[in-house]
GUPA-605355 format. One record per residue: residue in three letters; x, y, z of N, C-alpha, C in turn. Coordinates in steps of 0.02 Angstrom, whole numbers, plus 32768, in hexadecimal, padded with zeros to 4 digits. Layout:
<sites>
alaXYZXYZXYZ
...
</sites>
This chain:
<sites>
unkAD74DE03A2DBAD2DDE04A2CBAD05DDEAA307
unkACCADE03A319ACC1DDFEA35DAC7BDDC9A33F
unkAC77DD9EA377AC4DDD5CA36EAC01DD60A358
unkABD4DD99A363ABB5DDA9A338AB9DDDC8A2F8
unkABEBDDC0A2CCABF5DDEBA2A2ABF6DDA1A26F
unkAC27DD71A29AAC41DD3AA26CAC10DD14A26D
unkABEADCFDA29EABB2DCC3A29EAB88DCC5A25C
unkAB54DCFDA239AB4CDCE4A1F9AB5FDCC2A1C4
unkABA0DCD4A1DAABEFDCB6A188ABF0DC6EA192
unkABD0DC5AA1E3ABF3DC0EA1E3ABC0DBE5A1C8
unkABB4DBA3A199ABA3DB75A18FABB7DB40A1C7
unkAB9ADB34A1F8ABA5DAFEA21AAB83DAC6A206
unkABB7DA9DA20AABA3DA50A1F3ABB7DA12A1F3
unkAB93D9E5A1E3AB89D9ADA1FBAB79D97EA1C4
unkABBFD963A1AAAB9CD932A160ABC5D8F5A155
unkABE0D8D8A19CAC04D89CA18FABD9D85AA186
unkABEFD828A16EABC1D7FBA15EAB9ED7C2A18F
unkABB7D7CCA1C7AB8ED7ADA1F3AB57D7EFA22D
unkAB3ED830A213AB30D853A235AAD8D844A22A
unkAAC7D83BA26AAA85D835A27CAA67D879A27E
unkAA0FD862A28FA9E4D8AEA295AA03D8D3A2DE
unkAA09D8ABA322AA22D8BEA357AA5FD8EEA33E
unkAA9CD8D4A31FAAD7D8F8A31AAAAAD951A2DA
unkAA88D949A2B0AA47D97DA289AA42D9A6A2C8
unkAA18D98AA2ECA9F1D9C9A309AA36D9D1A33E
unkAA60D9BFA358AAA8D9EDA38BAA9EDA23A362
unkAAC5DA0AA320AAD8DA31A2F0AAA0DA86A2F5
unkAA6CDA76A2ECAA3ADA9FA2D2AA2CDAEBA320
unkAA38DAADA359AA26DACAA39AAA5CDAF1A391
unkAA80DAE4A3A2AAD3DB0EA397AAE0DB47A353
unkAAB0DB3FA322AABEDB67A2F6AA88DBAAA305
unkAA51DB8AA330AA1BDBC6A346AA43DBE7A38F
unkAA59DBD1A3A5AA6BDBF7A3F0AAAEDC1FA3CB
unkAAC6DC02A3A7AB0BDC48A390AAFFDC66A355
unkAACCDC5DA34BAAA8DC84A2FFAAE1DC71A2C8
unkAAE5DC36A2C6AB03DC0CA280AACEDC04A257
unkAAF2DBE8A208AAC1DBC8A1CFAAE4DB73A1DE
unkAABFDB45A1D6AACDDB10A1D5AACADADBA187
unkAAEFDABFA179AB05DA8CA14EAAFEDA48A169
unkAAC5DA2BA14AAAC3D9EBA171AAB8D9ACA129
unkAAADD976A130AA8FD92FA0FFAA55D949A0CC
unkAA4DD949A0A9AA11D937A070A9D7D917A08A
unkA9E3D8DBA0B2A9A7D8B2A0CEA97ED8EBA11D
unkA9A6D90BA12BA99ED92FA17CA967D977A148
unkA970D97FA112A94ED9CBA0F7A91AD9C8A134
unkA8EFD9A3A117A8A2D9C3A123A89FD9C0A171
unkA8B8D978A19BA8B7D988A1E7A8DAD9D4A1F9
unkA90AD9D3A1D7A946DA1EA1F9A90CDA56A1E4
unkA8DDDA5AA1C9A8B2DAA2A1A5A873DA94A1DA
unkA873DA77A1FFA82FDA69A225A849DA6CA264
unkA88BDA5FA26EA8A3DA59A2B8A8BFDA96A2B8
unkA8D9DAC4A297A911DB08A29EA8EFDB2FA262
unkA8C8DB42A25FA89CDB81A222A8CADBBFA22D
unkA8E4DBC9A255A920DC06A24DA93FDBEEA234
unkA96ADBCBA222A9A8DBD2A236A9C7DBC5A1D2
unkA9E4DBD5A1A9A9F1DBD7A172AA0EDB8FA16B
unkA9F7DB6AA12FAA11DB14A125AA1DDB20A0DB
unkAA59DB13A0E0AA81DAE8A0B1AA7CDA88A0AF
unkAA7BDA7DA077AA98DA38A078AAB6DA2BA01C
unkAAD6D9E2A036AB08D9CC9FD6AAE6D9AF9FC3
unkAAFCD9BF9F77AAFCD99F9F46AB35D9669F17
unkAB0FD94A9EFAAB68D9149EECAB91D9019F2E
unkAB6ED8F49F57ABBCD8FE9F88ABCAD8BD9F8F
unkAC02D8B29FABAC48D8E79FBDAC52D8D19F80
unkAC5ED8A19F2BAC81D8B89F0FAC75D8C79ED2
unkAC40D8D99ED5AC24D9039E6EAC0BD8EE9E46
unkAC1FD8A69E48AC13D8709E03ABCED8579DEF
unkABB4D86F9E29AB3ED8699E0EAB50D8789DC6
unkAB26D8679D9EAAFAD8779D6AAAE8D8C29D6C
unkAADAD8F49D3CAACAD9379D47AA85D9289D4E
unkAA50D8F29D33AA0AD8F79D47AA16D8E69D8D
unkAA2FD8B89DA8AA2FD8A29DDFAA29D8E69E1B
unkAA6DD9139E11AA72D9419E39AA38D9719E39
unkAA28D97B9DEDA9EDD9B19DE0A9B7D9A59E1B
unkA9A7D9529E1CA951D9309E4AA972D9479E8B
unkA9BAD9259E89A9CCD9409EE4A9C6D96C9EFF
unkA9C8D9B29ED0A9C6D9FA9EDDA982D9FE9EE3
unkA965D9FC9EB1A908DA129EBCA8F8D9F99EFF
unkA909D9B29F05A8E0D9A09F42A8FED9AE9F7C
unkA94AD9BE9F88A95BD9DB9FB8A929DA2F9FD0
unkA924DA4E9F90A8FADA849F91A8BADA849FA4
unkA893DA499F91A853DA449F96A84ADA359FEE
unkA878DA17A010A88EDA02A053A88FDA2FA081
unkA8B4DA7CA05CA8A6DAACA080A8F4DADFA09C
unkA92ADAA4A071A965DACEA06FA968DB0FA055
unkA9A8DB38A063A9A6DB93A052A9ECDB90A017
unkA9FEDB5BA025AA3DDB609FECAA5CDB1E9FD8
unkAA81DB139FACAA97DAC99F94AAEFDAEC9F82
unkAB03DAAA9F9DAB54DAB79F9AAB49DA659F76
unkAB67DA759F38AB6EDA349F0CABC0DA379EE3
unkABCED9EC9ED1AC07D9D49EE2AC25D9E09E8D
unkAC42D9EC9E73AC42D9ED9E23AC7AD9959E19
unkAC69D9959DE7AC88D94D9DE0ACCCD9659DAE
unkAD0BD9609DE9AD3AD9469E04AD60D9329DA6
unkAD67D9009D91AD74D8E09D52AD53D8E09D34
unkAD24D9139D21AD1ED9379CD5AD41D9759CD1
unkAD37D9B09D06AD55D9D79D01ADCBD9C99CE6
unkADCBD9929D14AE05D9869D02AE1DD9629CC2
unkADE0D93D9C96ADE0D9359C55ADEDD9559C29
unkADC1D9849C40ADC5D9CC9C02AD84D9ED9BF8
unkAD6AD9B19C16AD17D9C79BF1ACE8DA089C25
unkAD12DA2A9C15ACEADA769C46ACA1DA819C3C
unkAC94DA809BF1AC55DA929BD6AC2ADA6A9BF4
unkAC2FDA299C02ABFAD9FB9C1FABFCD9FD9C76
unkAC3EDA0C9C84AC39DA3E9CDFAC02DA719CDE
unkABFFDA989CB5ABF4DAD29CADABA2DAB79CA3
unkAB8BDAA09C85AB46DA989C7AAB19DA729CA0
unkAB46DA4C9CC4AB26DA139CFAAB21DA579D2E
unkAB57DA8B9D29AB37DAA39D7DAB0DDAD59D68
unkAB01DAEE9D20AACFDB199D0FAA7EDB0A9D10
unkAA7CDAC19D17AA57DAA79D16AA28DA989D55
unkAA4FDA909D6EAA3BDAA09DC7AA2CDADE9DE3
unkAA5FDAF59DC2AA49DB4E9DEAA9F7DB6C9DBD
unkA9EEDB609D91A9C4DB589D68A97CDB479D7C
unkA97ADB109D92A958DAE29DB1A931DAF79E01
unkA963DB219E1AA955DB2E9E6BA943DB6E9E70
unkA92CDB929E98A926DBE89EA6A952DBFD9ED2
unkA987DBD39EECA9ADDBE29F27A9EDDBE19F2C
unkAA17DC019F54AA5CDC0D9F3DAA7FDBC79F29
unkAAA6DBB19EE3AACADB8B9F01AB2FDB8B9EF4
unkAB3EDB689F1AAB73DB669F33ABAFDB399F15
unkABD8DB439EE8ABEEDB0B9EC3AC52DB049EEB
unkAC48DAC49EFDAC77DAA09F29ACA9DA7E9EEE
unkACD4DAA19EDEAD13DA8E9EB6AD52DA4F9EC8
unkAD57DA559F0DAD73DA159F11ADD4DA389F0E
unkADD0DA6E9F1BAE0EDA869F1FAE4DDA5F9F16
unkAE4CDA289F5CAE94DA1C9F6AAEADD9E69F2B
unkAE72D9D19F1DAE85D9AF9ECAAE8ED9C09E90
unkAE8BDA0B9E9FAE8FDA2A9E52AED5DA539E56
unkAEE5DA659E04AF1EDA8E9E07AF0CDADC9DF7
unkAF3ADB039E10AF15DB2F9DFDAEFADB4C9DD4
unkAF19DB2B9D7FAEF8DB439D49AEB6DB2E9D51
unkAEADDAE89D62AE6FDAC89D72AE36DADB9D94
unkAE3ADB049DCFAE17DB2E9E0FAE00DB569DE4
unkAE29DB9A9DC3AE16DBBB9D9AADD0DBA69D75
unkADE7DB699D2EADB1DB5C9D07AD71DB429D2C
unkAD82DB0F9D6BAD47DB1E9D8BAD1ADB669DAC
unkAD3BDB789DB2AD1DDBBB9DC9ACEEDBF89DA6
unkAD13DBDA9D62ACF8DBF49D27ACC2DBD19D19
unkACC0DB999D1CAC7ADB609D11AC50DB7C9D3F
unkAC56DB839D80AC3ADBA39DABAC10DBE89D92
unkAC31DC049D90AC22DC5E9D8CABE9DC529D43
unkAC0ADC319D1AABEFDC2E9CCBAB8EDC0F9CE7
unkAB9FDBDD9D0FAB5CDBB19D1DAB39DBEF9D40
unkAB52DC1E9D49AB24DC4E9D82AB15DC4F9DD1
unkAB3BDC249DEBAB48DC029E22AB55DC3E9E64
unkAB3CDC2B9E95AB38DC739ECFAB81DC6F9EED
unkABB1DC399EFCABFEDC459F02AC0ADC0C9F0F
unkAC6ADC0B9EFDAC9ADBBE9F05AC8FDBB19F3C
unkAC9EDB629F57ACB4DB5C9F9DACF6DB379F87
unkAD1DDB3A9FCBAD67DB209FB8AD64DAC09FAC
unkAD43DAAA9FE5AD49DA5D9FE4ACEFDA2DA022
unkAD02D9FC9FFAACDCD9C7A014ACE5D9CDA06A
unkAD30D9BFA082AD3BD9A6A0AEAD4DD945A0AC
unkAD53D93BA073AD59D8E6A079AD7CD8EFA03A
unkAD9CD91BA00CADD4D9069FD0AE15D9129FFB
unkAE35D8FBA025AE71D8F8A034AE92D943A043
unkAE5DD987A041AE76D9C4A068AE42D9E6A068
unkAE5DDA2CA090AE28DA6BA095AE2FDA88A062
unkAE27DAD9A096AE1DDB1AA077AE59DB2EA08A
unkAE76DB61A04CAECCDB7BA06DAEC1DBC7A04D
unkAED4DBF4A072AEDADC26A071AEE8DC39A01D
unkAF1EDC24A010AF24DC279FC0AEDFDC179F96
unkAED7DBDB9FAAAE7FDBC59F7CAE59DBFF9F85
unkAE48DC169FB5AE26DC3C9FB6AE2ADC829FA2
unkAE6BDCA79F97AE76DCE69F87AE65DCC99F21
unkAE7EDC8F9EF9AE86DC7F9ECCAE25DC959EB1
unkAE14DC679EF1ADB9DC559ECFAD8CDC8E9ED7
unkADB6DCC59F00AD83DCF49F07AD92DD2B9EC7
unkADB8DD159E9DADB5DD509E64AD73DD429E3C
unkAD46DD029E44AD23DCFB9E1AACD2DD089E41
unkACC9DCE89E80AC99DCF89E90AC9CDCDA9EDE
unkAC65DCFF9F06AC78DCE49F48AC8EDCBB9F62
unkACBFDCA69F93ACD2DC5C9FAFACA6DC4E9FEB
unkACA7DC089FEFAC95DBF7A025ACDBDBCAA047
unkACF8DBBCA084AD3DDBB4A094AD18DB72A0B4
unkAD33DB43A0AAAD1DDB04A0C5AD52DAC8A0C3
unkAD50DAA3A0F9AD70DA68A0F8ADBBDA7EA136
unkADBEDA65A15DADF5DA6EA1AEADFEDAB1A1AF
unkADCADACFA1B3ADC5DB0CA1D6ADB3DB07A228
unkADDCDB15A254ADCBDAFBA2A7ADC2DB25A2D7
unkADF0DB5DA2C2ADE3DB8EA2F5ADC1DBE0A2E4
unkADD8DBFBA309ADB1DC4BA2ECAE01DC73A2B7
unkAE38DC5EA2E0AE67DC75A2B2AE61DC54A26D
unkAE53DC15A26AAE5ADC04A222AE29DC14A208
unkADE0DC22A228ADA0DC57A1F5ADC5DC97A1E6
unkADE3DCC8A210ADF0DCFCA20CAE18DD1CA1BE
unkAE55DCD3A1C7AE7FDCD0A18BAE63DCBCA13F
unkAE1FDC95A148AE05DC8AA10AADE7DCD0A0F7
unkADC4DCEEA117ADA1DD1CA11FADBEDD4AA0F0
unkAE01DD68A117AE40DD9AA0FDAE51DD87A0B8
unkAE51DD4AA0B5AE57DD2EA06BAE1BDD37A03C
unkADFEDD5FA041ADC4DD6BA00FAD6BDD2BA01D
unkAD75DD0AA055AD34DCE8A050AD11DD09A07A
unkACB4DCF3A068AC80DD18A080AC57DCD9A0A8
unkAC75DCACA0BBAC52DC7BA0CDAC63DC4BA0DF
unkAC7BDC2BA12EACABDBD9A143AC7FDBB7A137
unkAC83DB6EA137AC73DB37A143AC82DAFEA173
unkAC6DDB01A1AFACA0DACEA1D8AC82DAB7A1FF
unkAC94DA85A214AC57DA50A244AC78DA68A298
unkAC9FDA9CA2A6ACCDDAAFA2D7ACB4DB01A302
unkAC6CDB0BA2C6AC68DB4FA2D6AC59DB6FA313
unkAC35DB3EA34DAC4DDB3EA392AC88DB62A3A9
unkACC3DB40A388ACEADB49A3B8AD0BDB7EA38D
unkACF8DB96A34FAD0CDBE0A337ACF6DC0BA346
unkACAADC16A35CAC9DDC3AA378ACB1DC57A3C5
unkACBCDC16A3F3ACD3DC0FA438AD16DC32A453
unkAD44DC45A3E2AD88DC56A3FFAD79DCB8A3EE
unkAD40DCB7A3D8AD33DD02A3B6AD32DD3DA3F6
unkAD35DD6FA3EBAD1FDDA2A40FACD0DDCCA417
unkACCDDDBAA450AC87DDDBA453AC75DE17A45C
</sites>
């Protein structure tokens, strides 16, 4: 896939917990010169929409691990929106789904998507789930009306694996996220049924692409 083909797909980003506005706008500069979408902090919205008006912004919800309150996430989403974000990748909470309690997965993220006019993105948390589990999330997903899975946080103890991703795309788009580094390992998510990386690396995926 030749490097202006892939650069839309990439979410480049930037969401570790000591990341300043300086490390924001790299991010943002770098996502306008290779025609990336960028994924950045909740607090960075409204600077990143005033400093980069091209350039497509993502930011989370719940993050990194789910357990907000569903009002909680609902205010986070609006006001991430009101800020000036294009999409919300939010985190589903982790131990309910593994409780049992789907129906209340299921309504916390309906509730959000509900709430917003803009795609959002529901982050399952893969490497902690089993696969019957991925599944019912996915189904919580799809059921809430949700624009597509992503594989992972990046901070539950794994990525995105080729398997996750052929599994999550029977239900609705993936997004492939979490130690994705190079262009071969976009390539392979890709092949695996996703429409969309996530990786704070997309520099240097793009750098290995063909032009």
């Amino acid at each position: 896939m030749e490097r202006s083909e892939l650069a839309p797909l990439i979410d480049h980003t930037v969401l570790g917990p000591e990341t300043t506005p300086a490390d924001v706008r790299r991010v943002l500069d770098e996502a306008t010169e290779y025609g990336m979408n960028a994924c950045i902090p909740p607090y960075a919205v409204e600077m990143a929409a005033d400093y980069a008006p091209d350039v497509t912004l993502a930011t989370v919800v719940g993050f990194p691990h789910g357990q907000h309150a569903p009002a909680a996430k609902r205010k986070e989403g609006v006001g991430a929106w009101q800020d000036g974000t294009d999409e919300l990748d939010v985190v589903i909470n982790v131990g309910r789904l593994q409780a049992g309690a789907d129906e209340a997965v299921e309504t916390a993220l309906a509730d959000l998507v509900a709430a917003v006019p803009i795609p959002v993105k529901v982050i399952i948390e893969a490497p902690l789930l089993t696969d019957a589990e991925k599944r019912r999330a996915c189904e919580a997903a799809a059921a809430a009306d949700a624009a597509m899975v992503k594989t992972a946080t990046g901070f539950g103890g794994g990525g995105a694996t080729v398997d996750d991703v052929a599994l999550m795309s029977d239900f609705l788009p993936v997004k492939a996220s979490g130690g994705i580094g190079s262009y071969d390992d976009a390539v392979a998510m890709l092949e695996a049924g996703a429409e969309r990386i996530g990786a704070s690396s997309g520099v240097e995926i793009l750098e290995g692409a063909p032009e």
